[in-house]
C-alpha positions as CSV (number, residue, x, y, z in Angstrom):
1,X,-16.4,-3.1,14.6
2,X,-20.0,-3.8,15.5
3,X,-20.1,-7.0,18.0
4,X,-23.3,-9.6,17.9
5,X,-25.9,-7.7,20.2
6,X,-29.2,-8.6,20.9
7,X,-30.8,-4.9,21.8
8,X,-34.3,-4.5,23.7
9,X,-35.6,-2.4,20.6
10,X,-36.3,-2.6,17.0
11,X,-38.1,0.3,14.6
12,X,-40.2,-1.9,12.2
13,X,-43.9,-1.4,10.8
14,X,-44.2,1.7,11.9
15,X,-42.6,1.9,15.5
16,X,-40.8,0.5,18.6
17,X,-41.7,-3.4,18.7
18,X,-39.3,-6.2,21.7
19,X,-35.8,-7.6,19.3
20,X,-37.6,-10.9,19.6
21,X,-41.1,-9.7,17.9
22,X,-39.2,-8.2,15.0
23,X,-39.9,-11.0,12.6
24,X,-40.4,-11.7,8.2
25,X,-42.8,-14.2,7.0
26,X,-40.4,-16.7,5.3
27,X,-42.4,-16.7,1.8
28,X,-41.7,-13.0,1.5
29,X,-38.7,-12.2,-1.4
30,X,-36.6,-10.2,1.6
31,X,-36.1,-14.1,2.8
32,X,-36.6,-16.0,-0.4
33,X,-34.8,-13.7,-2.4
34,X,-32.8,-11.4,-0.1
35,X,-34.2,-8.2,-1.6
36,X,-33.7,-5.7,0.7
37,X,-31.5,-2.6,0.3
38,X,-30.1,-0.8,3.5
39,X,-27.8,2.4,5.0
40,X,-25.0,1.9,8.1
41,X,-25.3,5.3,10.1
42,X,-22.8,6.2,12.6
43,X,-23.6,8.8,16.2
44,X,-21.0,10.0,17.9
45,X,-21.0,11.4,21.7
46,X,-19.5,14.6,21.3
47,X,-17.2,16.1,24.3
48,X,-19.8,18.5,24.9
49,X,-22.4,16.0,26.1
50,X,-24.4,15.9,22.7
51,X,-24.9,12.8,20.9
52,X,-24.8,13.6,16.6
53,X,-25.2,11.0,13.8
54,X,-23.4,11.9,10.7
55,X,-24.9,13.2,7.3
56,X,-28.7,11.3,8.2
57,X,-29.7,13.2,4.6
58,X,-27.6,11.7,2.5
59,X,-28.0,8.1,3.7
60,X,-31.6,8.8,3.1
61,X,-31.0,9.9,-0.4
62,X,-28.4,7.4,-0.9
63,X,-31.8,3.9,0.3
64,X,-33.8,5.9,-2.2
65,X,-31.4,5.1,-5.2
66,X,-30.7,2.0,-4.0
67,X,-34.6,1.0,-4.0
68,X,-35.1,2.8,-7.1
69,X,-32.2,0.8,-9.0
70,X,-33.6,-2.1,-7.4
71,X,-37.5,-1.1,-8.1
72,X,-38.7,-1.5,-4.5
73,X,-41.2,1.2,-3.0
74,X,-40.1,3.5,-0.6
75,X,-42.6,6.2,0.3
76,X,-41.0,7.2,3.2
77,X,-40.4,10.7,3.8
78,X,-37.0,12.3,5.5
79,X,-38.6,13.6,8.6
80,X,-40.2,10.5,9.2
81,X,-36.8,8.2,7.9
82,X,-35.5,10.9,10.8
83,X,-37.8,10.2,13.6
84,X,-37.6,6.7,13.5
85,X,-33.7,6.6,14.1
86,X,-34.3,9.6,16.8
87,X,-37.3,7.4,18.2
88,X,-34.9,4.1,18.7
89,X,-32.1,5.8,19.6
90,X,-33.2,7.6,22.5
91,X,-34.6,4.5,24.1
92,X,-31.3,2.8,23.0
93,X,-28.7,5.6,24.2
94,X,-26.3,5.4,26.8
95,X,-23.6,8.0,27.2
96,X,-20.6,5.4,27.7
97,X,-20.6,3.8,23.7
98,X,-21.6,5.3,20.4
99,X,-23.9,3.4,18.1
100,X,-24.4,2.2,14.2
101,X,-27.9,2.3,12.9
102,X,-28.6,-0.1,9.9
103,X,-31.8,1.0,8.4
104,X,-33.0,-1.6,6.0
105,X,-35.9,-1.6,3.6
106,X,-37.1,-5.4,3.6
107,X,-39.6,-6.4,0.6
108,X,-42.7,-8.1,2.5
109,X,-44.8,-8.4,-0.6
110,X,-45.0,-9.3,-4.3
111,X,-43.4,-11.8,-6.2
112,X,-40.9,-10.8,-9.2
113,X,-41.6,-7.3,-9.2
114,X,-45.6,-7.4,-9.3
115,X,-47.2,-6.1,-6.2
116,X,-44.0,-5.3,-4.3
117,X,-44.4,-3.3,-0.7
118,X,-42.0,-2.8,1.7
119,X,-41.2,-1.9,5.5
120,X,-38.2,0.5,6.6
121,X,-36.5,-1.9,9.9
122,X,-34.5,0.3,12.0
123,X,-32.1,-1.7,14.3
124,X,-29.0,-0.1,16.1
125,X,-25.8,-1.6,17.9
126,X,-23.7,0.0,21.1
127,X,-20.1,0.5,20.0
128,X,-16.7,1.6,21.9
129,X,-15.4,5.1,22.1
130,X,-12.5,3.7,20.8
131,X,-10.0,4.5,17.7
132,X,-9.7,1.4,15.0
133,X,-6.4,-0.1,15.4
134,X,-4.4,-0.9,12.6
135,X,-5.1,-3.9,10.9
136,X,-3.5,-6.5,8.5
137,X,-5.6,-7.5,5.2
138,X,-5.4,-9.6,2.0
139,X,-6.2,-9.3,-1.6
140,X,-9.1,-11.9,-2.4
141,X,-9.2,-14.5,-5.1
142,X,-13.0,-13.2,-5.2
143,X,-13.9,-10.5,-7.6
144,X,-17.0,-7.7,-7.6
145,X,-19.4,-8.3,-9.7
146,X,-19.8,-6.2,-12.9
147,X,-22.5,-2.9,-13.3
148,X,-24.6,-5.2,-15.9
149,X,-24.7,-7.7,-13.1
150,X,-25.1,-6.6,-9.6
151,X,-24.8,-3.0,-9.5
152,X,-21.7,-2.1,-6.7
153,X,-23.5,1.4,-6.5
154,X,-27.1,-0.5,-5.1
155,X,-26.2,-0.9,-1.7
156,X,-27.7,-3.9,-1.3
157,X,-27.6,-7.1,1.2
158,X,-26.6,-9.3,-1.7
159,X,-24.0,-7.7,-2.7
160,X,-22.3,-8.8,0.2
161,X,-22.5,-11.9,-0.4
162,X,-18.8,-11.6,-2.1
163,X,-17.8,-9.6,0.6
164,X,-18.9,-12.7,3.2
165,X,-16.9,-15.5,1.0
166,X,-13.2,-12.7,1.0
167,X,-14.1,-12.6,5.0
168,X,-13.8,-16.5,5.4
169,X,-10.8,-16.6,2.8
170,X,-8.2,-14.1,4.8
171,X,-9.7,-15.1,8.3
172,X,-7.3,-18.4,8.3
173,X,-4.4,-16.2,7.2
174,X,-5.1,-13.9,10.2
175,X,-6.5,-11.0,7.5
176,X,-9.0,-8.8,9.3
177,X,-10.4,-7.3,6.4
178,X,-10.1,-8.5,2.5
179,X,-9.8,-6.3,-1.1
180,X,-11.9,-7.4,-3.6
181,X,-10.8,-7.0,-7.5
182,X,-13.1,-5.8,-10.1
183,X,-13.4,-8.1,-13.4
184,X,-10.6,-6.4,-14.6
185,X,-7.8,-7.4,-12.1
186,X,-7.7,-3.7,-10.5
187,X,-8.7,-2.6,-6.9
188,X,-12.7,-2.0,-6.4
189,X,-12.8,-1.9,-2.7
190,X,-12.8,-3.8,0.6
191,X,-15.5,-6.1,1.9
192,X,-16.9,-3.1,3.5
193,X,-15.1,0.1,3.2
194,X,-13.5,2.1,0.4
195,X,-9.6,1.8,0.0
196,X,-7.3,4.8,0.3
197,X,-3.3,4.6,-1.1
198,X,-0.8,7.1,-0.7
199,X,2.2,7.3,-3.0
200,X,4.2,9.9,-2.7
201,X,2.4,12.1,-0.7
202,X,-1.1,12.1,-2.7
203,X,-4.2,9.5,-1.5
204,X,-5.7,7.9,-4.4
205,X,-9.1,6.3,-4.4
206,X,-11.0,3.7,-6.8
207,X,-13.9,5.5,-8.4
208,X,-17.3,4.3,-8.6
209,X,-16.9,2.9,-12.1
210,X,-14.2,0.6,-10.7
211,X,-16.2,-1.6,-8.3
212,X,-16.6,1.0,-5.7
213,X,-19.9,1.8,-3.4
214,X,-20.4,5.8,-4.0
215,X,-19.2,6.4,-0.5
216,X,-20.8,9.5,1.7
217,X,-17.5,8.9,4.1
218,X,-14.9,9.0,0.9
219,X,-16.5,12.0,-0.1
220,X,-15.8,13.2,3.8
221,X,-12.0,11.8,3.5
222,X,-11.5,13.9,0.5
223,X,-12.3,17.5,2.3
224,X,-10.1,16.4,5.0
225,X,-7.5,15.9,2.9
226,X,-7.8,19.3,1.2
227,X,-7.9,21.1,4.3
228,X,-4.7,19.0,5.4
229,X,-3.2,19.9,1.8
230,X,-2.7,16.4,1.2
231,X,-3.8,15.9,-2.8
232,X,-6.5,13.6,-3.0
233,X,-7.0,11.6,-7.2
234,X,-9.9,9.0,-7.6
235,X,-8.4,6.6,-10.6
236,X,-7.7,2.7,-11.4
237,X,-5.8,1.2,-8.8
238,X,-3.4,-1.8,-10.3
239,X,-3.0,-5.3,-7.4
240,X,0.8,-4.3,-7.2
241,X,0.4,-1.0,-6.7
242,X,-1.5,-1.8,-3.5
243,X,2.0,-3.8,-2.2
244,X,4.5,-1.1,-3.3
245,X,2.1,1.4,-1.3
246,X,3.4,4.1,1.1
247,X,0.5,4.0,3.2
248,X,-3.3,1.9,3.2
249,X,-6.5,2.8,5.2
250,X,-9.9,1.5,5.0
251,X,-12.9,4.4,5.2
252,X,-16.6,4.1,5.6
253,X,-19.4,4.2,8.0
254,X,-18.6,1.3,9.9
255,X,-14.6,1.3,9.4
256,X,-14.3,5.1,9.9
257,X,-10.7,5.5,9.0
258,X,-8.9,2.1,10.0
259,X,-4.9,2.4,8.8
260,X,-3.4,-0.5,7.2
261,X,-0.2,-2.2,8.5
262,X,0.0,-4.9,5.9
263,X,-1.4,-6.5,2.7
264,X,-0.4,-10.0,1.6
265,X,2.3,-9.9,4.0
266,X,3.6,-6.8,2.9
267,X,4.4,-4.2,5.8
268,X,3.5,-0.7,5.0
269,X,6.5,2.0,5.7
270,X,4.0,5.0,7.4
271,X,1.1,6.0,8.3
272,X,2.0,9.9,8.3
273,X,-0.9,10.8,6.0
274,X,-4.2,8.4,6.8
275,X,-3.0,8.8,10.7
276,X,-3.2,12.5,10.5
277,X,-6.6,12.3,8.2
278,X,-7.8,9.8,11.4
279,X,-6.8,12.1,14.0
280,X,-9.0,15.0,12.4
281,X,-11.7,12.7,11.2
282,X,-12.3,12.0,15.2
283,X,-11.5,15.3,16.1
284,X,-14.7,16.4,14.2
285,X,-16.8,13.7,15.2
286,X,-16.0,14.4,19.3
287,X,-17.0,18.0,18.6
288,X,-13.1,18.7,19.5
289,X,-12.6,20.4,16.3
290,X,-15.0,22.3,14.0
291,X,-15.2,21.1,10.1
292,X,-17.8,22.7,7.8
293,X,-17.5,19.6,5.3
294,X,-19.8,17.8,7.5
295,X,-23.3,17.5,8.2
296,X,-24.1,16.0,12.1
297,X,-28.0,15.4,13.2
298,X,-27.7,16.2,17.0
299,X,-30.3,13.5,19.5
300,X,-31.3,14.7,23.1
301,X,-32.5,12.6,25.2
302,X,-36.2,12.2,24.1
303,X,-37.7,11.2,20.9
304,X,-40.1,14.6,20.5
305,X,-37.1,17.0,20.9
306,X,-34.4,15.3,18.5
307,X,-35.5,17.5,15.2
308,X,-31.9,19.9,15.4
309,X,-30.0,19.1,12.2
310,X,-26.7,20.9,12.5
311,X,-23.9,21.3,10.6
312,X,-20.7,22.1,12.4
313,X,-19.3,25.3,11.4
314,X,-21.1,25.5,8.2
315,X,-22.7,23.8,5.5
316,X,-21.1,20.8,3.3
317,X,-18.0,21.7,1.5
């Protein structure tokens, strides 16, 4: 989990400008109308000394949907999107935590869709070398929102607006994360992560059409779980399937693969399955272990010599 920082550095109109000089005018629609649309990266420090951050391309791919969908300009190319998370992370770095980027594309012009322009904000948080521990959530009262409505798939900050309101509903009940149910009554995913249940020895998964963000770390989880031999099924999830469970994680950017010890009071019975897809997920990202189901984008230590895309023992899967 990423704790309130205040960092010395932001990327924002076109480079390196002081955390406190990184300001919106307040009549622009990113303020008025929170229309912006954004990625969470996550680098690792490898045990070999080299910092990676994982699949940059397809976070790039996945803003330019988003701002499509959502009809904002983004002219950005990948090398630069690239540069400017290499540029603000090697004045950011140090070797003892990892970091989350959130690159955000803020609308600073136009009104209702006339004359829109936007700027690509790159900001990035310290985080600890450390393994999620296992957490206890809920199932919210609150529901996603429907495709005709507010598109799951745009990852947008309003979308998370629902996500905010299941946050403050579990956090009396001592529920570090919440589900959210689509209009349906079935599972569409947590507040911020994708929901993986195993029954009887297979993880299943929400799809997209259920409420779920098109996830670049599912997609991850589910070449894990083949090369584990673990069977891996995206289809509808029902409430009470999620209690009768044999085992719960949380995956995504942010939550990596957090394990699940109990939902609406109900105590899982194992772990066997997300623990072991956890252990190798982290193997991978420490550079312990090669995987060639995953893309890393390796950072040295100055902004001019961070161009080394890698992919670690191979291409995708």
């Amino acid at each position: 989990m990423v704790k309130l920082q205040k960092p010395e550095f932001v990327y924002m109109n076109g480079g390196l400008r002081s955390w406190n000089d990184a300001v919106l005018h307040i009549g622009c629609e990113a303020v008025t109308r929170g229309l912006s649309v954004f990625e969470g990266l996550k680098g690792y420090w490898g045990r070999d000394g080299c910092f990676r951050i994982v699949e940059l391309r397809r976070h790039y791919e996945r803003l330019q949907r988003s701002a499509r969908l959502l009809h904002i300009p983004f002219d950005t190319s990948y090398d630069a999107y690239e540069g400017a998370i290499f540029q603000l992370a090697a004045a950011l770095l140090g070797t003892e935590r990892d970091m989350w980027f959130r690159t955000t594309l803020y609308v600073t012009e136009g009104h209702w869709g006339e004359g829109t322009a936007a700027d690509l904000v790159v900001t990035a948080y310290h985080t600890e070398k450390e393994i999620p521990e296992s957490i206890d959530i809920g199932v919210s009262t609150w529901r996603r929102s429907v495709d005709l409505a507010l598109p799951a798939r745009i990852k947008a900050s309003t979308n998370y607006q629902v996500a905010r309101l299941a946050r403050i509903e579990g956090r009396p009940r001592g529920w570090s994360d919440m589900v959210l149910l689509n209009q349906e009554g079935r599972v569409a995913e947590a507040t911020g992560a994708c929901v993986l249940m195993v029954r009887d020895g297979t993880i299943y998964t929400p799809p997209a059409t259920e409420g779920a963000l098109e996830s670049i770390t599912l997609d991850l989880v589910e070449s894990l779980a083949s090369s584990l031999g673990v069977g891996f099924v995206r289809r509808p999830i029902d409430r009470t399937e999620l209690l009768i469970a044999d085992e719960l994680a949380l995956c995504g950017t942010l939550a990596e693969i957090t394990l699940v010890r109990s939902v609406d009071g109900f105590t899982l019975p194992s772990n066997r399955i997300t623990g072991a897809i956890q252990s190798k997920y982290f193997a991978i990202m420490r550079a312990e272990e090669a995987f060639g189901g995953v893309v890393l984008s390796a950072v040295h230590s100055t902004a001019a010599t961070v161009r080394e895309p890698i992919s670690v023992s191979g291409s995708r899967g």
